[in-house]
HTML snippet that shows the backbone in 3Dmol.js (N, CA, C, O; Angstrom):
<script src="https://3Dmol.org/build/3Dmol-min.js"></script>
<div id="view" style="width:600px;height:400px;position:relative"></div>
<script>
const pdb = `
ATOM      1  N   UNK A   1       0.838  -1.180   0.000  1.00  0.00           N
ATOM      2  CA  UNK A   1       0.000   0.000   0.000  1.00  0.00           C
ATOM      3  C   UNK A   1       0.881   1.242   0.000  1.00  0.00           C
ATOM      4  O   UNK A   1       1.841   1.247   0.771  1.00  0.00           O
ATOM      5  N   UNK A   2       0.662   2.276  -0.770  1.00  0.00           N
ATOM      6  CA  UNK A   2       0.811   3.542  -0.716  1.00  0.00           C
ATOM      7  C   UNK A   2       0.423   4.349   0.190  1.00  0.00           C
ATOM      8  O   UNK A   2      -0.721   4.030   0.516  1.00  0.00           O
ATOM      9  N   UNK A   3       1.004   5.757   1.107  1.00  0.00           N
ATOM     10  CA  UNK A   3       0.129   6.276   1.670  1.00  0.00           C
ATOM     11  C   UNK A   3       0.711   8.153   1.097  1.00  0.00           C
ATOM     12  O   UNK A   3       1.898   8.463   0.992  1.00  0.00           O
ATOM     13  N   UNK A   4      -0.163   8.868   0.889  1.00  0.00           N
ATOM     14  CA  UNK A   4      -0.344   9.881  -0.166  1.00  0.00           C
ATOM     15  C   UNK A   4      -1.368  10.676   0.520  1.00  0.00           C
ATOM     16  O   UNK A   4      -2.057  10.270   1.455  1.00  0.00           O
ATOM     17  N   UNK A   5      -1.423  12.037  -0.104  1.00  0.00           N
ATOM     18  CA  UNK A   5      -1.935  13.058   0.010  1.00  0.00           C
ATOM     19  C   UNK A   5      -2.662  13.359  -1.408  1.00  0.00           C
ATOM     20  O   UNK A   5      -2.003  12.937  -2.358  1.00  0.00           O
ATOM     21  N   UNK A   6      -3.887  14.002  -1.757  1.00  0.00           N
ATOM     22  CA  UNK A   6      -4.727  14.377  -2.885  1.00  0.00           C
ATOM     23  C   UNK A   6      -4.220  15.594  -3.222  1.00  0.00           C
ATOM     24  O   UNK A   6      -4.604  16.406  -2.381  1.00  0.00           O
ATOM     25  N   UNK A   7      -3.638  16.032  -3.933  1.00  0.00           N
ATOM     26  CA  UNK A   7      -3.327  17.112  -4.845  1.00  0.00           C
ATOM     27  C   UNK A   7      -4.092  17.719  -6.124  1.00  0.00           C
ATOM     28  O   UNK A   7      -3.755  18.837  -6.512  1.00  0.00           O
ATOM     29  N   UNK A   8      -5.086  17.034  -6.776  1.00  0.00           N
ATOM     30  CA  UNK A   8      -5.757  17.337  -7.703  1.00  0.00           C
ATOM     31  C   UNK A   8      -7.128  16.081  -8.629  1.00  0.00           C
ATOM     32  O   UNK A   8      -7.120  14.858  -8.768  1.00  0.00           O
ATOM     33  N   UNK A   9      -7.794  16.799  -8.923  1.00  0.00           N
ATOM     34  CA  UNK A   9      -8.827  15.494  -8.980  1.00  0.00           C
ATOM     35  C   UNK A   9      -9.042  16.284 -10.643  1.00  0.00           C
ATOM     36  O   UNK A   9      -8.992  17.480 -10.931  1.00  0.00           O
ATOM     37  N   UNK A  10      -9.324  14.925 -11.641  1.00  0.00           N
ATOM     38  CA  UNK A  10      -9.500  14.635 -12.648  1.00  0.00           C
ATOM     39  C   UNK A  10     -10.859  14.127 -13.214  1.00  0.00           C
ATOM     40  O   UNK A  10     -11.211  12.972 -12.974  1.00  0.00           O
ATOM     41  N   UNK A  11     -11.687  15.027 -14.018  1.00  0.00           N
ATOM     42  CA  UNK A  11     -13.093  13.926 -14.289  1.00  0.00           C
ATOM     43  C   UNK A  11     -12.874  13.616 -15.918  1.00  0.00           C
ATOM     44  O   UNK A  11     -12.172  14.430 -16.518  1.00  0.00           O
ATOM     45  N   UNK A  12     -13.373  12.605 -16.599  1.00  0.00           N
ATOM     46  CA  UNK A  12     -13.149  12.029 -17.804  1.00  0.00           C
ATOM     47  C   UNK A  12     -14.806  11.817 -18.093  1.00  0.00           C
ATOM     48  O   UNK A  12     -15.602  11.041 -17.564  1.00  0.00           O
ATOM     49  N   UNK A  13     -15.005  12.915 -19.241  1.00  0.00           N
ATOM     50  CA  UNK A  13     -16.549  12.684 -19.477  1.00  0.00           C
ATOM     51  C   UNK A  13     -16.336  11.182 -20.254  1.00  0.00           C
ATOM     52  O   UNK A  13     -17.137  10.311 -19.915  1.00  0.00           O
ATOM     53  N   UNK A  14     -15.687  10.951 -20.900  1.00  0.00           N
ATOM     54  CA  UNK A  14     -15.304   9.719 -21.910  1.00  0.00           C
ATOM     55  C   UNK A  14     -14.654   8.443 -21.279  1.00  0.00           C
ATOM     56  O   UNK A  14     -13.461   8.557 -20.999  1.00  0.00           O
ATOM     57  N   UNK A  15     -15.077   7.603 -21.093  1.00  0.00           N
ATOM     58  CA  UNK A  15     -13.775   6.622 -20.201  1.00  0.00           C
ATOM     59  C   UNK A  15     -14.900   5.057 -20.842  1.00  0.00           C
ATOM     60  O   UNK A  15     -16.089   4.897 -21.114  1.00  0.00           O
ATOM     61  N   UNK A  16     -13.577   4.147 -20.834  1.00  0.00           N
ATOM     62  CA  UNK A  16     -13.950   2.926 -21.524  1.00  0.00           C
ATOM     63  C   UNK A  16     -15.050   2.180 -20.189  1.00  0.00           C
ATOM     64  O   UNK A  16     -14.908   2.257 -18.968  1.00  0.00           O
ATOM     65  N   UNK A  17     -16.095   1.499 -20.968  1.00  0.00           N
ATOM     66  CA  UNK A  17     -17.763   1.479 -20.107  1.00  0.00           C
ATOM     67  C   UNK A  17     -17.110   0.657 -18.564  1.00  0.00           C
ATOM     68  O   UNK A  17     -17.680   1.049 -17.546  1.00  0.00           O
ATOM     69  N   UNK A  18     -16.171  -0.245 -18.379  1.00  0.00           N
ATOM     70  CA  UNK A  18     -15.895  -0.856 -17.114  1.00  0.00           C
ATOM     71  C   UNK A  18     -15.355  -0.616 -16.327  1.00  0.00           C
ATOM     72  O   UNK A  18     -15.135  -1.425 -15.425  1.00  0.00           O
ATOM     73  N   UNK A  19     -14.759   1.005 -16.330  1.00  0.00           N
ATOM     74  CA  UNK A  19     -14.320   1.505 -15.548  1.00  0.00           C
ATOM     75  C   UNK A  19     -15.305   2.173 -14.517  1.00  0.00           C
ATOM     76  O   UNK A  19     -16.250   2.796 -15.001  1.00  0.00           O
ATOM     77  N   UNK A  20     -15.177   2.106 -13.047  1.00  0.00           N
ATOM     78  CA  UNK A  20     -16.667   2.296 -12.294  1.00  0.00           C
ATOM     79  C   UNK A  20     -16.493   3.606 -12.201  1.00  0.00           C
ATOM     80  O   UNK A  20     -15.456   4.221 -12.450  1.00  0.00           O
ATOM     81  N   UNK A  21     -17.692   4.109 -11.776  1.00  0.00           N
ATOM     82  CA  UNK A  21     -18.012   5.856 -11.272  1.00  0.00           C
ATOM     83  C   UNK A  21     -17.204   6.096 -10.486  1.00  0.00           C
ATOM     84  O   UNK A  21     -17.004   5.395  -9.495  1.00  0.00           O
ATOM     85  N   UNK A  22     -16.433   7.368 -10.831  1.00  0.00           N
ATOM     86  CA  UNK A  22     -15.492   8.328  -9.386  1.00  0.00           C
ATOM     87  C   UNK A  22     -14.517   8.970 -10.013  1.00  0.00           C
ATOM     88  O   UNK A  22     -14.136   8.534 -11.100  1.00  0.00           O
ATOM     89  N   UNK A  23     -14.169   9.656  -9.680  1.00  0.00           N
ATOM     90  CA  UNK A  23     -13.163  10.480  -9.934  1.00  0.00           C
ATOM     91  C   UNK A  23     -11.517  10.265 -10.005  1.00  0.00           C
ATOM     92  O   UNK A  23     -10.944   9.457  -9.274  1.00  0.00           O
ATOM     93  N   UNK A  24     -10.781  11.154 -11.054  1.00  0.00           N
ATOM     94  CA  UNK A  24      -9.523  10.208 -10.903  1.00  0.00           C
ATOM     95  C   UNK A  24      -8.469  11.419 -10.352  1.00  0.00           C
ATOM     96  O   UNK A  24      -8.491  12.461 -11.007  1.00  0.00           O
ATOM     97  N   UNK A  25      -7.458  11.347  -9.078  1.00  0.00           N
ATOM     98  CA  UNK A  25      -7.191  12.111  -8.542  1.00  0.00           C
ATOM     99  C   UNK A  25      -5.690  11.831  -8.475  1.00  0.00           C
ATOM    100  O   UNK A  25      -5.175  10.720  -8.351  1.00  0.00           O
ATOM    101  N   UNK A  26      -5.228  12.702  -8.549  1.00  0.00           N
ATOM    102  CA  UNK A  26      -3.556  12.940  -8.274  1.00  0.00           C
ATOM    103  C   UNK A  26      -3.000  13.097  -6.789  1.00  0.00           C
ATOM    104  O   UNK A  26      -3.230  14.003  -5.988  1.00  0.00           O
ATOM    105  N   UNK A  27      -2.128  11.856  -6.630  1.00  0.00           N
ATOM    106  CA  UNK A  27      -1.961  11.522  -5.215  1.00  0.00           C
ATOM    107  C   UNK A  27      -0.673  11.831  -5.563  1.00  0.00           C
ATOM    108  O   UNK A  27      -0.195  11.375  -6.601  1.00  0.00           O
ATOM    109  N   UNK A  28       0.107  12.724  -4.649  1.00  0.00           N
ATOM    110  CA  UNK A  28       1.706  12.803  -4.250  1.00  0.00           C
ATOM    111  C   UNK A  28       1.968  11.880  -3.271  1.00  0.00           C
ATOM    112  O   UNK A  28       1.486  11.868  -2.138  1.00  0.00           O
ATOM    113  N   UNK A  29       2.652  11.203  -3.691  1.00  0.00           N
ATOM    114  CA  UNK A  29       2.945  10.066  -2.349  1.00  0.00           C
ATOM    115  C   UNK A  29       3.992  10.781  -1.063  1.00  0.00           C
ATOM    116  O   UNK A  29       4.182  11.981  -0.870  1.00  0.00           O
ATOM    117  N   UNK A  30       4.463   9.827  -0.435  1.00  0.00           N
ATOM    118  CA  UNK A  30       5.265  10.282   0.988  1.00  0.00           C
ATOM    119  C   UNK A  30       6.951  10.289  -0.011  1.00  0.00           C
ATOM    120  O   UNK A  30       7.984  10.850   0.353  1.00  0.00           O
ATOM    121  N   UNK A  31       6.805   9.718  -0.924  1.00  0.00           N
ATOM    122  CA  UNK A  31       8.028   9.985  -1.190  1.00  0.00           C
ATOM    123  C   UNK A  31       8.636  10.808  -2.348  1.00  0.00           C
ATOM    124  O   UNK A  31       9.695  10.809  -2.976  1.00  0.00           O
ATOM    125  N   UNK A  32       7.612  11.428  -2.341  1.00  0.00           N
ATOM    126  CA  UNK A  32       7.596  12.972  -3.598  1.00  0.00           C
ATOM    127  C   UNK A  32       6.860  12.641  -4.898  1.00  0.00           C
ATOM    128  O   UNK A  32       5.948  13.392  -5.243  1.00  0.00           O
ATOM    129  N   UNK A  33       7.280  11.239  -5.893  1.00  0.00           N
ATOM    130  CA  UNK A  33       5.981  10.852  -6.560  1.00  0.00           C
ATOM    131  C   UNK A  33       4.356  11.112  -6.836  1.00  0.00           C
ATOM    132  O   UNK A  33       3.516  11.239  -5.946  1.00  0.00           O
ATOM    133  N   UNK A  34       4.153  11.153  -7.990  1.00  0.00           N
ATOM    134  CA  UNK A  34       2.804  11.114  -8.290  1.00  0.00           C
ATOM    135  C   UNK A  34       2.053  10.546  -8.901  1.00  0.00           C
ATOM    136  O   UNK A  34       2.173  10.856 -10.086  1.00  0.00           O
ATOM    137  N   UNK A  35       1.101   9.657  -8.695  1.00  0.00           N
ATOM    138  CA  UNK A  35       0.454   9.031  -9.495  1.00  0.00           C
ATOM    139  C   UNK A  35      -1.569   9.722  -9.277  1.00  0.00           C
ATOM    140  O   UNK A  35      -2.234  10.290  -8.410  1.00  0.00           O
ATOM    141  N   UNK A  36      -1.778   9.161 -10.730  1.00  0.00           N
ATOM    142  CA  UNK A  36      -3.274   9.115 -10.652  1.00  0.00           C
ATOM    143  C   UNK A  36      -3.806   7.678 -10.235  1.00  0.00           C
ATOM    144  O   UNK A  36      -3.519   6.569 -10.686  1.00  0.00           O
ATOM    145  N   UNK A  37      -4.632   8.044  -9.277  1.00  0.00           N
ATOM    146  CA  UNK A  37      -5.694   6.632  -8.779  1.00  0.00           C
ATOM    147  C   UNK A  37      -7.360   6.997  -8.723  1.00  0.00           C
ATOM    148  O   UNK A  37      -7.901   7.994  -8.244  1.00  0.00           O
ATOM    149  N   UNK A  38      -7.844   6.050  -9.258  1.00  0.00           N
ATOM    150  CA  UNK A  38      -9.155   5.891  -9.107  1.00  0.00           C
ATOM    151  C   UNK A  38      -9.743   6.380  -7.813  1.00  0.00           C
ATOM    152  O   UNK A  38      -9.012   6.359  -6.823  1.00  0.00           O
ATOM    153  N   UNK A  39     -11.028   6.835  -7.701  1.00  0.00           N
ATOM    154  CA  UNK A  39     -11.594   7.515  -6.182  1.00  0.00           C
ATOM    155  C   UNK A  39     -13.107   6.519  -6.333  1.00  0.00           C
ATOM    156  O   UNK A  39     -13.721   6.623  -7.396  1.00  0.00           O
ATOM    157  N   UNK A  40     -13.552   5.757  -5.454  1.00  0.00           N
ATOM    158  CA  UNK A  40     -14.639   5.441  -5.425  1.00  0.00           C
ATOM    159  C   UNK A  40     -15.521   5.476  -4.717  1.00  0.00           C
ATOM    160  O   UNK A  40     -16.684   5.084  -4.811  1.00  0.00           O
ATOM    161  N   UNK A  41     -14.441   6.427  -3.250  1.00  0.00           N
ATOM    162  CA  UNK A  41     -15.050   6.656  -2.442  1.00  0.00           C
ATOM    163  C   UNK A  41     -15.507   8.241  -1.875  1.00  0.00           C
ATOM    164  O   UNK A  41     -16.322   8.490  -0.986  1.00  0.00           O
ATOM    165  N   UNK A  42     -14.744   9.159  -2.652  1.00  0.00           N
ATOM    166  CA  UNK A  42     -15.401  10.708  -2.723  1.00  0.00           C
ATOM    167  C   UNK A  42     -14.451  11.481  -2.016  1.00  0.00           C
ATOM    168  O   UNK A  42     -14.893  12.466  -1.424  1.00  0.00           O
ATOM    169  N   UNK A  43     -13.429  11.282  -1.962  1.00  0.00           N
ATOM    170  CA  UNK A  43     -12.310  11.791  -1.273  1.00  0.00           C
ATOM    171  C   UNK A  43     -11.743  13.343  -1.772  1.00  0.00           C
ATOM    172  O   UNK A  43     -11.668  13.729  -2.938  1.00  0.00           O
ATOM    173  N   UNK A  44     -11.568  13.700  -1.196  1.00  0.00           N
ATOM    174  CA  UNK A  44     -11.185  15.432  -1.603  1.00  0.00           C
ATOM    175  C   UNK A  44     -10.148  15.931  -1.557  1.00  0.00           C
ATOM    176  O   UNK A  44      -9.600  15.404  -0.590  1.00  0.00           O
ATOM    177  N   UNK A  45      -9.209  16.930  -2.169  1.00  0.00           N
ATOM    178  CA  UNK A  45      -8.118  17.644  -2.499  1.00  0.00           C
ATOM    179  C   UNK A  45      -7.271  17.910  -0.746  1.00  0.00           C
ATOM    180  O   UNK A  45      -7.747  18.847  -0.105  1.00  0.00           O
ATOM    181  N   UNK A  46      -6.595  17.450  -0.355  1.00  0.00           N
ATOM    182  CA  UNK A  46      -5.335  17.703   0.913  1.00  0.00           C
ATOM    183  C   UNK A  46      -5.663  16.376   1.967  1.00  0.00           C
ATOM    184  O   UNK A  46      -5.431  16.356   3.176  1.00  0.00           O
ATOM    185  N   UNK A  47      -6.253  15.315   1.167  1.00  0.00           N
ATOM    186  CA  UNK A  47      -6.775  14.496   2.013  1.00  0.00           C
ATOM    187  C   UNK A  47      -5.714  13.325   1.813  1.00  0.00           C
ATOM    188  O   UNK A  47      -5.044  13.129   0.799  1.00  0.00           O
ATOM    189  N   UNK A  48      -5.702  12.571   3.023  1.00  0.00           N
ATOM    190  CA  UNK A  48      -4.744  11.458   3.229  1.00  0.00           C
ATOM    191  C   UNK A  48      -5.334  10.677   2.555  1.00  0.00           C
ATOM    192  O   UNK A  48      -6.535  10.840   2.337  1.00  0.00           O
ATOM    193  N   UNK A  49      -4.723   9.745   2.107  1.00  0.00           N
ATOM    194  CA  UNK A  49      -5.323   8.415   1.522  1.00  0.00           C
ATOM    195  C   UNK A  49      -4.296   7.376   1.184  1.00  0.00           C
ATOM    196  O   UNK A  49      -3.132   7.571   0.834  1.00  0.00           O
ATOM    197  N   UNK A  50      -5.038   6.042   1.376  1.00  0.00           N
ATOM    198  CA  UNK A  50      -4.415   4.550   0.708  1.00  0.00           C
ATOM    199  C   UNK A  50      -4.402   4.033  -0.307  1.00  0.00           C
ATOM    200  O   UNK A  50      -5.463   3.496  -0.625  1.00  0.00           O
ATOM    201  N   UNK A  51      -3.436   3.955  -1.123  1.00  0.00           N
ATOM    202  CA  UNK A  51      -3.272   3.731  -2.087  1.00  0.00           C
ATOM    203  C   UNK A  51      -2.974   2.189  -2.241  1.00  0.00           C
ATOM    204  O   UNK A  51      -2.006   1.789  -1.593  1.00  0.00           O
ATOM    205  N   UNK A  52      -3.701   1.206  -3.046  1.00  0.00           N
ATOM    206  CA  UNK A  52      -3.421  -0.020  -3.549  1.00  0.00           C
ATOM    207  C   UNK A  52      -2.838   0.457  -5.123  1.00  0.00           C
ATOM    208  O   UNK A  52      -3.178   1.523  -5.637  1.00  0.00           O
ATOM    209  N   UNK A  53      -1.906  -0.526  -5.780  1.00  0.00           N
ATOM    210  CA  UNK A  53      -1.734  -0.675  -7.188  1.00  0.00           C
ATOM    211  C   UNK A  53      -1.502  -1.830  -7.409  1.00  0.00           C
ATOM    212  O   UNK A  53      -1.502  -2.750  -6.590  1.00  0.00           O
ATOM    213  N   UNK A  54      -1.161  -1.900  -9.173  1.00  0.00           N
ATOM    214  CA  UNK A  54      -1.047  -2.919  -9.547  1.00  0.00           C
ATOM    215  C   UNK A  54      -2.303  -3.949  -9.622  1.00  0.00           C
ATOM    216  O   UNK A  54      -3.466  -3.611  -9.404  1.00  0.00           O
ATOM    217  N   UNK A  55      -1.861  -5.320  -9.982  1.00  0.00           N
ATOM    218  CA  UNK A  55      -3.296  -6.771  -9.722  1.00  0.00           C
ATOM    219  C   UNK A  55      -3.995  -6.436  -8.471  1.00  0.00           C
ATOM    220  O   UNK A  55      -5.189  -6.722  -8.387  1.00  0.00           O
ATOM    221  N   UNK A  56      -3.466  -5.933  -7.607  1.00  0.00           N
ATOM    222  CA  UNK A  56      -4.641  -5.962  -6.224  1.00  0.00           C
ATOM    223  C   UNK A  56      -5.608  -4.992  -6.837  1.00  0.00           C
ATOM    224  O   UNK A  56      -6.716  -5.504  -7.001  1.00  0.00           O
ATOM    225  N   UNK A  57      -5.503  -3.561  -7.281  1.00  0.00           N
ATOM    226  CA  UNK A  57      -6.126  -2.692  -7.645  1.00  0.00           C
ATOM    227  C   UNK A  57      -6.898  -3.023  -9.100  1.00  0.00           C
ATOM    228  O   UNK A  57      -7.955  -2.401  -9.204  1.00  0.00           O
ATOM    229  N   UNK A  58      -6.649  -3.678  -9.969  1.00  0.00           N
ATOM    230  CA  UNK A  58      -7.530  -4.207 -10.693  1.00  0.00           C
ATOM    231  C   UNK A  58      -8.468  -5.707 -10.361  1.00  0.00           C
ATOM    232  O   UNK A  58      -9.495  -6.085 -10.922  1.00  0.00           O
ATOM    233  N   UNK A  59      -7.807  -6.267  -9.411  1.00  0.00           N
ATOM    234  CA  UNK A  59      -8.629  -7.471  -9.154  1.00  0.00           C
ATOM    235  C   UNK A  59      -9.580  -6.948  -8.258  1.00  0.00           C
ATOM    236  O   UNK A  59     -10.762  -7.272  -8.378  1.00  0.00           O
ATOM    237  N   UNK A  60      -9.128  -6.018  -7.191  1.00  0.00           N
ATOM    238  CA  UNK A  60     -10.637  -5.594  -6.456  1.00  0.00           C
ATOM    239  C   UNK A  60     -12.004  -5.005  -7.654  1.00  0.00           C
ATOM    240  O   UNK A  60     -13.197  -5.301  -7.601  1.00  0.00           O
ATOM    241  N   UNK A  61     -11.425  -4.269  -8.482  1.00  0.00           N
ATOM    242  CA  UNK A  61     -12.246  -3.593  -9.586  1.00  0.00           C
ATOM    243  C   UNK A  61     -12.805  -4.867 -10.852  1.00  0.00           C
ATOM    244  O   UNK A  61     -13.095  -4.508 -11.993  1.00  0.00           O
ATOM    245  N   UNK A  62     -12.856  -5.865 -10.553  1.00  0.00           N
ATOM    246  CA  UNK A  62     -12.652  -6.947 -11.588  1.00  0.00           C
ATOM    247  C   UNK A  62     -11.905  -8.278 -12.132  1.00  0.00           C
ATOM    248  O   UNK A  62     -11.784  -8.755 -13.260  1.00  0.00           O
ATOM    249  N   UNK A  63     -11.505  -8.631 -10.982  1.00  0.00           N
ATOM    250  CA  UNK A  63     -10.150 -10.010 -11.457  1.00  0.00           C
ATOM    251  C   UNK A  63      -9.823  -9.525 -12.946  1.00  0.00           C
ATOM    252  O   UNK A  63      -9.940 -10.107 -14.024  1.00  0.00           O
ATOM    253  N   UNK A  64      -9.269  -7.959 -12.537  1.00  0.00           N
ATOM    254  CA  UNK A  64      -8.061  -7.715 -13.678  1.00  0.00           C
ATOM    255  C   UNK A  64      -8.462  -8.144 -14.771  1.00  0.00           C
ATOM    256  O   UNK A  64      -7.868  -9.066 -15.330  1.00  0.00           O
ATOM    257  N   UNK A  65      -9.886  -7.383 -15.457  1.00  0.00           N
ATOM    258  CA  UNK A  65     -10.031  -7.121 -16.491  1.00  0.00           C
ATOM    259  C   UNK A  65     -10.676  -5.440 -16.903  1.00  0.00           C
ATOM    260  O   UNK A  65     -11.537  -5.072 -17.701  1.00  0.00           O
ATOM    261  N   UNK A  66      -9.982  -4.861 -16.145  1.00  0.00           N
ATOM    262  CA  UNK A  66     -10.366  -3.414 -15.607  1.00  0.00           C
ATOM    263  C   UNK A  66      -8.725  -2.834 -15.801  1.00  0.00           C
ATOM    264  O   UNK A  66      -7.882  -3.082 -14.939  1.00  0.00           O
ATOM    265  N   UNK A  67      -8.450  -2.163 -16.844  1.00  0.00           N
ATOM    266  CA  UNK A  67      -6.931  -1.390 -17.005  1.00  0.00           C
ATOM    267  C   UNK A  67      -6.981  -0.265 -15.971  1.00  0.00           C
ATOM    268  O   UNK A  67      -6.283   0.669 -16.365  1.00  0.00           O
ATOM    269  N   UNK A  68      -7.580  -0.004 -14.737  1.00  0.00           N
ATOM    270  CA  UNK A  68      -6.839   0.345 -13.713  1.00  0.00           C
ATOM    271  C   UNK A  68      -5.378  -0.221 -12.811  1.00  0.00           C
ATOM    272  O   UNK A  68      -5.222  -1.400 -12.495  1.00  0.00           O
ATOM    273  N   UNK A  69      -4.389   0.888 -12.493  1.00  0.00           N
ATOM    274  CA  UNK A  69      -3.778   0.489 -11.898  1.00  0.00           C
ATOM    275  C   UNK A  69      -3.074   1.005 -10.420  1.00  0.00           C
ATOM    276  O   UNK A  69      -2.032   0.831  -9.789  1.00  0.00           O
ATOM    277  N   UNK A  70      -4.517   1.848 -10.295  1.00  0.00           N
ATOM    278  CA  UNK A  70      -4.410   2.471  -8.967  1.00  0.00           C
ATOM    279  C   UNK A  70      -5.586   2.468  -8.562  1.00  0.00           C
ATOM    280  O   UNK A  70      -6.533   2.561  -9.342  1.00  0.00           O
ATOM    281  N   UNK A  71      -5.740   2.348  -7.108  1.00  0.00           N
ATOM    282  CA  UNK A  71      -7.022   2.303  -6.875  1.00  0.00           C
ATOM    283  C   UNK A  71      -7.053   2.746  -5.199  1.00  0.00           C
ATOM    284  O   UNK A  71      -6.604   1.871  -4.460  1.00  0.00           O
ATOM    285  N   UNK A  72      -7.505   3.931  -4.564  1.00  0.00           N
ATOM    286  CA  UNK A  72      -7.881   4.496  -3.597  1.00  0.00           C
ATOM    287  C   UNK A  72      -8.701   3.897  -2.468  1.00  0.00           C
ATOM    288  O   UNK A  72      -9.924   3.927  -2.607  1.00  0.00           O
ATOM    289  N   UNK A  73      -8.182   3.349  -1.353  1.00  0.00           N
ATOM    290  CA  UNK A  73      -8.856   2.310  -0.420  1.00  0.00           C
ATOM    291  C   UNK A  73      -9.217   2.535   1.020  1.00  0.00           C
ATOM    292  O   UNK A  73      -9.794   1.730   1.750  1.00  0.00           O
ATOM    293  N   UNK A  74      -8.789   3.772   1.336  1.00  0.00           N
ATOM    294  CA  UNK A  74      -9.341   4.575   2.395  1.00  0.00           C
ATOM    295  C   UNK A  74      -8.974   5.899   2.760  1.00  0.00           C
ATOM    296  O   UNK A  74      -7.757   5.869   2.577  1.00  0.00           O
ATOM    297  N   UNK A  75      -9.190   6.783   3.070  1.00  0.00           N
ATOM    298  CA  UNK A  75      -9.100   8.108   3.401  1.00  0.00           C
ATOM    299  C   UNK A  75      -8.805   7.626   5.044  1.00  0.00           C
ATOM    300  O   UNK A  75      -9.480   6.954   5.824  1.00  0.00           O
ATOM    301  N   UNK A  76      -7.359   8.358   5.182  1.00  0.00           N
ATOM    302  CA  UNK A  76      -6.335   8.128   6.868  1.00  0.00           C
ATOM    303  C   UNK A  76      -6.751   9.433   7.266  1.00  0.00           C
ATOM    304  O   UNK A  76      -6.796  10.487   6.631  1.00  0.00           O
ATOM    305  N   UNK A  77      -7.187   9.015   9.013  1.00  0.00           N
ATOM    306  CA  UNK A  77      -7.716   9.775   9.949  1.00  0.00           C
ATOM    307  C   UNK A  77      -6.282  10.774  10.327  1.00  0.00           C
ATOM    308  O   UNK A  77      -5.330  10.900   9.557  1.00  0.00           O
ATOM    309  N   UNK A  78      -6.382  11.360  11.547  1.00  0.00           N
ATOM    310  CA  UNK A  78      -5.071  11.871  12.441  1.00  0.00           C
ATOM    311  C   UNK A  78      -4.260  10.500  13.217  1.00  0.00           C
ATOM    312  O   UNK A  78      -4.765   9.841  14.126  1.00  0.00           O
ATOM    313  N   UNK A  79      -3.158  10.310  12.732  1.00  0.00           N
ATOM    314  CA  UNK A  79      -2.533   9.190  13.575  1.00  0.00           C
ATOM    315  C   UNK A  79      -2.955   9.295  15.781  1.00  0.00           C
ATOM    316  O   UNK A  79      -3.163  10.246  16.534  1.00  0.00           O
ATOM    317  N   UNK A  80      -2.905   8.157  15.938  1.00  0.00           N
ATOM    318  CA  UNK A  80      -3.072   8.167  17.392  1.00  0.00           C
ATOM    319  C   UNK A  80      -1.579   8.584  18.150  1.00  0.00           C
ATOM    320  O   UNK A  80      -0.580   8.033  17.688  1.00  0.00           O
ATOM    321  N   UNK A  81      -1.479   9.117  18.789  1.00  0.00           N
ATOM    322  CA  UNK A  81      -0.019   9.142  19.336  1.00  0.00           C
ATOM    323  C   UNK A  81      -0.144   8.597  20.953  1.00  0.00           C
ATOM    324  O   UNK A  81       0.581   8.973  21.874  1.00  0.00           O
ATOM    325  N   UNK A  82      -0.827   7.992  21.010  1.00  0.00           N
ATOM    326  CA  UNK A  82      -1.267   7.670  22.859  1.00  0.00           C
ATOM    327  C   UNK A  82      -0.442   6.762  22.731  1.00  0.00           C
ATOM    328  O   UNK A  82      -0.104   6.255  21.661  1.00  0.00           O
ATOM    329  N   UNK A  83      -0.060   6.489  23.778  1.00  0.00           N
ATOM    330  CA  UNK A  83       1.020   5.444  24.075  1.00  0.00           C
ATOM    331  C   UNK A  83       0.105   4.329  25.062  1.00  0.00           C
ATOM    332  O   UNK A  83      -0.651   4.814  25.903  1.00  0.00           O
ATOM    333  N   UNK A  84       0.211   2.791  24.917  1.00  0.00           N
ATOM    334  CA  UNK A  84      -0.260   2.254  25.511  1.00  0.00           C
ATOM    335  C   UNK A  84       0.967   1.860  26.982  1.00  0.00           C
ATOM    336  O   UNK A  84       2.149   1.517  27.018  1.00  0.00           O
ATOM    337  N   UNK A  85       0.082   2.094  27.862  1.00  0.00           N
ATOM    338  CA  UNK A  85       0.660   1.442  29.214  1.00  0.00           C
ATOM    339  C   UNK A  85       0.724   0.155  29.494  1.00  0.00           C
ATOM    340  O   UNK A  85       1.190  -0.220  30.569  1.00  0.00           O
TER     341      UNK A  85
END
`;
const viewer = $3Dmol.createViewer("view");
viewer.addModel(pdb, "pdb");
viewer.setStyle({}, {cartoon: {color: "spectrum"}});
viewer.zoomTo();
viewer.render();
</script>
């Protein structure tokens, strides 16, 4: 998994029919990188998020018959910093 920040979101009035509804958004990762990933869940511009790629990200979308290769899998809260006793 990837973990990334939303920098910019992409809509495609045109996109081949098996690709599902959502938006396609530009994630800067933690390590300066950028990729576009699929949004299916409505995620918004400075927002944390998980990034799957590759076969995991098309097999969730289809046992990889879906030319995605990013795919957005949760929006990350504020880390906990409590220390357990």
């Amino acid at each position: 998994m990837i973990r990334g920040h939303v920098i910019g979101r992409y809509w495609a009035t045109k996109k081949i029919e098996h690709i599902p509804s959502g938006a396609f958004l530009e994630v800067e990762t933690e390590g300066g990188s950028r990729i576009i990933a699929i949004d299916v869940l409505g995620c918004g511009e400075g927002e944390e998020v998980m990034v799957v790629t590759g076969s995991t990200a098309a097999a969730w979308l289809g046992g990889g018959k879906i030319p995605i290769d990013a795919l957005i899998i949760g929006s990350l809260d504020q880390p906990s910093n409590a220390k357990k006793k």
